[in-house]
C-alpha angles and dihedrals in degrees: 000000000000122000125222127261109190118207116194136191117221103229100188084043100031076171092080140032132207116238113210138174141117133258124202110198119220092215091048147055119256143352130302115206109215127190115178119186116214135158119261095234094058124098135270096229088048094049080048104058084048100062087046101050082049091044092054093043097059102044097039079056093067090043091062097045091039078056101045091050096045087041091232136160126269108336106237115234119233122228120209121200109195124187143183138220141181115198094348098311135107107253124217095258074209091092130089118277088233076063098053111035108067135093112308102036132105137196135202124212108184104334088310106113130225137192116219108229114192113220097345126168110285138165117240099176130016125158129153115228126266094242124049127173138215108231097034139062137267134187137181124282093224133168111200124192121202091004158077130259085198099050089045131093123238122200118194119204120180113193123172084202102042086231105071119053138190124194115238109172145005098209136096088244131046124200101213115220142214092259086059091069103137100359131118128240132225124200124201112181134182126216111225132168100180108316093335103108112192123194124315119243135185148206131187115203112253100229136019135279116272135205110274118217114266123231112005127195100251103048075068075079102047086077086069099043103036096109119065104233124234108183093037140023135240117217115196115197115203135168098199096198105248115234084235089075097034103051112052125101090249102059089041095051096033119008105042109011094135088067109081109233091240089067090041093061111115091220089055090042100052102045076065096047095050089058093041097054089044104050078056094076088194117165096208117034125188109200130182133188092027115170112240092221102044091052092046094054107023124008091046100060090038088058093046088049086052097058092263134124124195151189116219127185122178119208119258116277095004137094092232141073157122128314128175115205115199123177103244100207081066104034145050130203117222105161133008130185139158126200136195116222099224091044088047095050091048111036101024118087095212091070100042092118100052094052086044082058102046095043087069082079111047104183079062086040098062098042090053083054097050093051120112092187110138145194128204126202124187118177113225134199128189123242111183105039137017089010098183089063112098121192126208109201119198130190132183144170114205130222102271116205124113099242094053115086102120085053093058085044086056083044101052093038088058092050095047099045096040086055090050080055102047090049097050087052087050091049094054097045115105094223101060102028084109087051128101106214125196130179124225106194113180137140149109097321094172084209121108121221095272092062138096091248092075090025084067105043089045111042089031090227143071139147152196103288088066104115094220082084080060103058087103114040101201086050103063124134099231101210136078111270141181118181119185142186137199102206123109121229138178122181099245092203098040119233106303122203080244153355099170115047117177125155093258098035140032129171149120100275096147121070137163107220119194139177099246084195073084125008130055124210092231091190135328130232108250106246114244114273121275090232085058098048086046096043088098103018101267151336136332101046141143095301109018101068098202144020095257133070126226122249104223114184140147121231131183127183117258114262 
């Protein structure tokens, strides 16, 4: 059976290509992966000499040390002949590498035969994280090129000895159970991209598995979400607690000192996070501070492998942002689109005259400017039931500093009006005249219930006397206002006590708004219970991964 040899093409440098493949040496235990990188104009023979020259070294290397170790004469060096070929014949190693490696054509290294594959799937990058749990799940960090996480095989070892290892699981993600208590993993995974299987790669954690903590709050919820709907739909609202804002010294030292850093660890805090999320079932999920990385190369994959697709988009210049989850064999996506406020008050038309009105004061001006907050929309329609019904999801995360009420008020107006809008547009479009269209609004508001944030989505009005446009003196709008709205909007999960609770703040700053013409709240998650959220202080602890609490509810379309 021949092995693989994978030939890729540098994109960013079109000028090189990575040669990869695997050699298992007769005299010795086990594989070696080797990638050499070599330009495209130079020559085979000197691309040759070159893998030879890698290839003795490494294993030379081993002969010394086996010989050092067994206290044995001279190591013998080991030769390697390596030949090419193109349709069954040896090819002159005096033509350009762009000229060899590519599909069709084979090599030989000593007598054990490769096909060349062009751009096949292939890992860059796998690890497995430094803390894994009884009780929870891990995954692999991977970077894939030319390939599919989904379409790839995952085999799962667990050994006490590193030597001897027994295989525990075939899926991206393992649940790791009791029995795994201080043993290693091991992860093999296998690149696909359809049927086309690349070269196989593998990561051992780097410590033991530790005891995971028992009974967490949350899993309380998981009673109430266990079974996937079919006739309605459950939205779950979460602000995860970015890294960003946990690990610096700062929130270690001030905001949250009460936290041990061991529970502040984003490794610690996420493994939380994936089983929470999970245990939720929702069908539609509204995140916020989401870390970039962590949704790349974890969260996106363990959605995909949930029955979820999703549309992420960080803010600009930061390693956080917004991501909206929906269960496609329910939904279909049918428009996605994310907006920065700032961008949207300067460079949209529809918002001419309220940049013509805040200019006016251009310390204001020049914050709003500055700003990177963002909001996301994706239209929905359902594919299963009621067919003809379209969602628009919004989230949303608001400006969050104490003198800026009247920022998050810009903000929220913004958001409001740019979705009317978007619905008319929607109405009087042909396509979906037939269509009934509802509007789902939630996020990080950073407004409790008292302010004119709320004031405004509820009520549909406010204006200039409100004395949120007064939270910084040296920023108000001099000039009588009214904005309105037309939208109608109910909060799905009420008005808690709290969904952030911090030493030095608590307060209800997440919310699900719908439109209850035509959507009913069928039943609402208990929060978790306020002796929980204080056991340790505040939040985050051992068993509550961020400072903020999920909004879990059920909703159906009117009949």
């Amino acid at each position: 059976m021949m092995m693989i040899c994978n030939v890729l093409l540098d994109e960013k440098q079109s000028e090189n290509l990575s040669i990869v493949f695997k050699y298992k040496h007769p005299n010795h235990d086990g594989e070696r992966l080797f990638t050499f990188k070599r330009s495209i104009t130079e020559s085979l023979d000197c691309c040759c000499k070159r893998m030879k020259i890698n290839l003795e070294k490494a294993f030379n290397a081993i002969n010394k040390k086996k010989k050092k170790t067994n206290n044995s004469g001279d190591a013998t060096n080991d030769n390697f002949a390596i030949k090419f070929y193109r349709n069954n014949i040896e090819v002159d190693d005096n033509i350009q590498n762009k000229d060899f490696w590519k599909d069709g054509s084979t090599m030989s290294i000593n007598g054990i035969d490769y096909c060349i594959k062009f751009n096949y799937p292939h890992i860059s990058e796998i690890s497995l994280s430094n803390i894994i749990l009884t009780g929870y799940f891990t995954y692999p960090y991977l970077e894939i090129i030319n390939g599919n996480i989904t379409d790839s095989k995952f085999l799962w070892f667990r050994s006490k000895d590193s030597l001897e290892w027994t295989l525990v699981g075939e899926e991206f993600l393992y649940e790791v159970k009791q029995e795994d208590l201080d043993y290693k993993l091991k992860i093999v995974c296998i690149p696909m991209l359809n049927t086309n299987e690349g070269i196989s790669k593998e990561a051992i954690s780097p410590k033991t598995i530790s005891k995971g903590p028992e009974n967490c709050p949350f899993e309380k919820s998981f009673i109430h979400t266990r079974e996937k709907l079919t006739d309605s739909f459950r939205i779950v609202s979460y602000n995860l607690l970015a890294n960003l804002y946990a690990n610096s010294e700062y929130s270690k030292d001030v905001l949250y000192s009460y936290c041990k850093d061991c529970y502040l660890d984003f490794s610690y805090r996420k493994t939380l996070l994936i089983k929470e999320l999970i245990g939720y079932n929702g069908d539609i999920y509204f995140l916020q501070e989401l870390d970039s990385i962590f949704y790349r190369k974890g969260l996106n994959p363990i959605l995909k492998f949930s029955g979820l697709d999703s549309y992420f988009i960080a803010k600009e210049s930061n390693s956080e942002g917004l991501c909206i989850a929906y269960r496609y064999s329910r939904f279909e996506c049918l428009q996605k689109q994310a907006h920065t406020y700032s961008d949207m008050l300067i460079n949209n038309e529809q918002f001419e005259f309220l940049q013509l009105k805040i200019s006016k004061n251009q310390q204001l001006f020049d914050r709003i400017k500055k700003l990177k907050n963002t909001f996301q929309i994706i239209l929905l329609k359902s594919k299963i039931e009621n067919k003809n019904k379209l969602l628009i999801l919004c989230n949303l995360h608001l400006y969050s500093k104490d003198d800026a009420d009247h920022i998050r008020l810009i903000q929220t107006f913004i958001t409001i009006k740019y979705i009317e809008n978007f619905l008319n547009e929607l109405n009087a479009n042909e396509n979906y005249r037939h269509c009934q269209i509802t509007t789902i609004v939630s996020g990080d508001f950073n407004s409790t219930p008292e302010f004119g944030v709320l004031k405004f989505i509820k009520n549909k009005t406010v204006d200039s006397t409100l004395e949120d446009f007064r939270s910084n003196e040296s920023e108000v709008i001099n000039e009588h206002f009214v904005w309105e709205h037309q939208l109608n909007f109910e909060s799905a999960c009420g008005f808690p006590k709290y969904t952030h609770y911090a030493e030095h703040f608590q307060g209800c700053l997440d919310y699900i708004f719908y439109d209850p013409n035509n959507l009913k709240v069928l039943n609402i998650v208990p929060m978790i219970e306020h002796q929980e959220v204080i056991k340790e202080i505040a939040l985050p602890n051992q068993k509550i991964p961020s400072d903020h609490l999920p909004l879990i509810c059920t909703v159906a379309w009117n009949k």
